[in-house]
C-alpha positions, 0 to 999 in steps of 0.5 A: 657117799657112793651110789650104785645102780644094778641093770640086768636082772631077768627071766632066763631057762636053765643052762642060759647066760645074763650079764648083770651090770652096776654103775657107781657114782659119787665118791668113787675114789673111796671104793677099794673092793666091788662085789655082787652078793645074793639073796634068795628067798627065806635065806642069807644073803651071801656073796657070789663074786668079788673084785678088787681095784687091782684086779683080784677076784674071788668066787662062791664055789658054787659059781666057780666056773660059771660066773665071771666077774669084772670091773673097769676102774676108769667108769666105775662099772662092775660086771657079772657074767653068768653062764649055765644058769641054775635054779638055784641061782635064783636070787636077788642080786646086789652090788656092794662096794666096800668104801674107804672111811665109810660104811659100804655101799649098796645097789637096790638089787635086781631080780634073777630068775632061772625057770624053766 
């Protein structure tokens, strides 16, 4: 099994910068994919960026641009820069890592607030 633990969340203005981060442990060796995903309030949850173990990245297009996403194989760790924040960013976020032979692991999601 995979754990993973999501640090980073907070209360920032609109137009500000976070950096989420998220720490796998366990089985690592069975992820093949990390991600961060969203979701707001009365809505899906849906997939803001994501990193493969060589490096592919993709993006939501509402976060193109703004968001970066990164990952160092090595400790485990999966990163998400968020620059000029919007309200509508305002979401809980999650980290998803896809897991070889398994069903895909999820963090305990931390809380992003974009007010003003």
């Amino acid at each position: 099994q995979v754990q993973l633990v999501e640090f980073g969340g907070g209360l920032v203005q609109p137009g500000g910068s976070l950096r989420l981060s998220c720490s796998a442990s366990g089985k690592t060796f069975n992820i093949y994919a990390m991600a961060w995903y969203r979701q707001a309030p009365g809505k899906q949850r849906e997939l803001v960026a994501q990193v493969t173990s060589v490096g592919r990245t993709t993006y939501a297009d509402s976060v193109k641009g703004r968001f970066t996403v990164s990952r160092d194989n090595a400790n485990n760790t999966v990163w998400l820069q968020m620059n000029n924040l919007e309200p509508e960013d305002t979401a809980v976020y999650y980290c998803n890592a896809g897991v070889r032979y398994g069903p895909p692991a999820w963090g305990q999601g931390t809380q992003v607030t974009v007010s003003s």
